[in-house]
C-alpha positions in Angstrom: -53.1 -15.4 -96.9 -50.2 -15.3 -98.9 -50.1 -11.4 -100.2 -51.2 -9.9 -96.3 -47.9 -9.5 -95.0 -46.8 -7.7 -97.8 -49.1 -5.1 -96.8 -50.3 -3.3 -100.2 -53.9 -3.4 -101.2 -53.2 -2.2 -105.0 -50.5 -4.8 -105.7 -51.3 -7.6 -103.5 -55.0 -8.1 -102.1 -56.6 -6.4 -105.1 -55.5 -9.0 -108.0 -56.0 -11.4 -105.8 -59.5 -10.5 -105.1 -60.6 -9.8 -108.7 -58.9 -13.7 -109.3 -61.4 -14.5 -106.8 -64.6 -12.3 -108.4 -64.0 -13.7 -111.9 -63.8 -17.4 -110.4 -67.2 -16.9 -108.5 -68.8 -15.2 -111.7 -67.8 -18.6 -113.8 -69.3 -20.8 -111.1 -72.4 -18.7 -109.1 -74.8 -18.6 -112.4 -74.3 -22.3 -114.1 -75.1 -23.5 -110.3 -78.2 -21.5 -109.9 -79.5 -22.5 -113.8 -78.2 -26.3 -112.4 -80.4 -25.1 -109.2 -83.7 -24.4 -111.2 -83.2 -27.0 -114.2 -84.0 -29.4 -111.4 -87.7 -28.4 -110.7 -90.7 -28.9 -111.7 -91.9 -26.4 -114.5 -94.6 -25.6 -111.9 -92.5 -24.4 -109.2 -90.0 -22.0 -110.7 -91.0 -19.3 -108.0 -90.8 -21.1 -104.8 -87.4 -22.7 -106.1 -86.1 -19.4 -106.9 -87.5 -18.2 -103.4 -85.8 -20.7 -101.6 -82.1 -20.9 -103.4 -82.0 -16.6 -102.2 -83.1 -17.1 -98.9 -80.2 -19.9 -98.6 -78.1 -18.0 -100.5 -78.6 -15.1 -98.6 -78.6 -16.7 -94.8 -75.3 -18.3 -95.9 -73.8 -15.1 -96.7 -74.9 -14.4 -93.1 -73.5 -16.8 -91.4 -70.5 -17.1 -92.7 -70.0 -13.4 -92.0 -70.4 -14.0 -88.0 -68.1 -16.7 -88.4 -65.4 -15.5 -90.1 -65.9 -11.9 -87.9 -65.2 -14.1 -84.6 -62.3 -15.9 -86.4 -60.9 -12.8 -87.3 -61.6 -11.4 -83.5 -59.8 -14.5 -82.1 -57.0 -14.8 -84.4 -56.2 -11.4 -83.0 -56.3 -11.9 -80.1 -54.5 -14.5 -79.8 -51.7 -13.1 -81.9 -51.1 -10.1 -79.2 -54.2 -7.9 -80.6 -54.3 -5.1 -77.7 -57.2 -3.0 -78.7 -60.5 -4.1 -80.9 -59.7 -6.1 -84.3 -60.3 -3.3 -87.2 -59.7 -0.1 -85.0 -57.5 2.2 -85.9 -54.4 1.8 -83.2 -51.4 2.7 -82.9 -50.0 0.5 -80.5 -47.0 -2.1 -80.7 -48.0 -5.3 -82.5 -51.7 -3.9 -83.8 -50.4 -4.7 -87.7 -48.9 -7.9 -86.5 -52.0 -9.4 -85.0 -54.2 -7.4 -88.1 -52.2 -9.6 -90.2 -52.4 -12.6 -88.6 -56.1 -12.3 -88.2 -56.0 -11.9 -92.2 -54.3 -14.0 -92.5 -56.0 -17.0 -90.5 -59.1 -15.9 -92.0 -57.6 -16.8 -95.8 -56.0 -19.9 -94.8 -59.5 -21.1 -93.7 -61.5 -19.7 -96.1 -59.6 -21.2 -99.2 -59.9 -24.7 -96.5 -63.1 -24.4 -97.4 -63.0 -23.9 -101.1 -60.4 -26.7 -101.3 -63.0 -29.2 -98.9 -65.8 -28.2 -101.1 -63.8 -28.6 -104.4 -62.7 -32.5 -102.9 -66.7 -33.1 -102.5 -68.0 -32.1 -105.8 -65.0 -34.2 -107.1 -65.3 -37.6 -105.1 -69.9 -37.1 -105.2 -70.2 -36.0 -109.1 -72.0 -38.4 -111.7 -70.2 -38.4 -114.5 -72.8 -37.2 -117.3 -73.0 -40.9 -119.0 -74.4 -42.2 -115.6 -77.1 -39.7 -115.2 
């Protein structure tokens, strides 16, 4: 949210993003082995089954989601034409922006909300 109104892929969005990849690569594989340590040594297939398809239908979903946000933001920040078209009309990279923006704000909401739960519903490891 903070680096789309400066408007530069290679100096702003593209750090950030790679911030971003690094941080899920440290926490997507110690979940999933946290995932299947939890299962019986009988299931390891149906477990694995069933943390993809999750995965996967949560990718999904949050995809529509964040497509409508994005549509809405626009709109409602004086989009004109369809949200990603090319345009060249007055206020199309104003509302572009703004969509971006409101999309970032919400999504690190998110991270932040699910960072708060992990932290106030983790067992400390001497109470397991």
């Amino acid at each position: 949210a903070l680096t789309a109104p400066l408007q530069s892929v290679w100096f702003a969005t593209f750090p950030a993003m790679c911030v971003a990849g690094l941080g899920m690569a440290f926490v997507v594989a110690p979940l999933s082995a946290a995932v299947m340590g939890t299962v019986d040594d009988t299931q390891p297939g149906a477990a694995s089954g069933v943390n993809n398809a999750i995965s996967r239908m949560s990718s999904l979903v949050a995809i529509a989601a964040f497509g409508s946000l994005a549509a809405f933001a626009y709109g409602s920040a004086g989009g004109t034409v369809s949200f990603g078209a090319d345009a060249d009309t007055p206020g199309h990279v104003a509302a572009v922006t703004a969509a971006f923006a409101t999309i970032s704000w919400v999504a690190a909401a998110l991270a932040a909300a699910s960072a708060a739960v992990m932290a106030l519903t983790r067992k400390s490891p001497a109470a397991a």
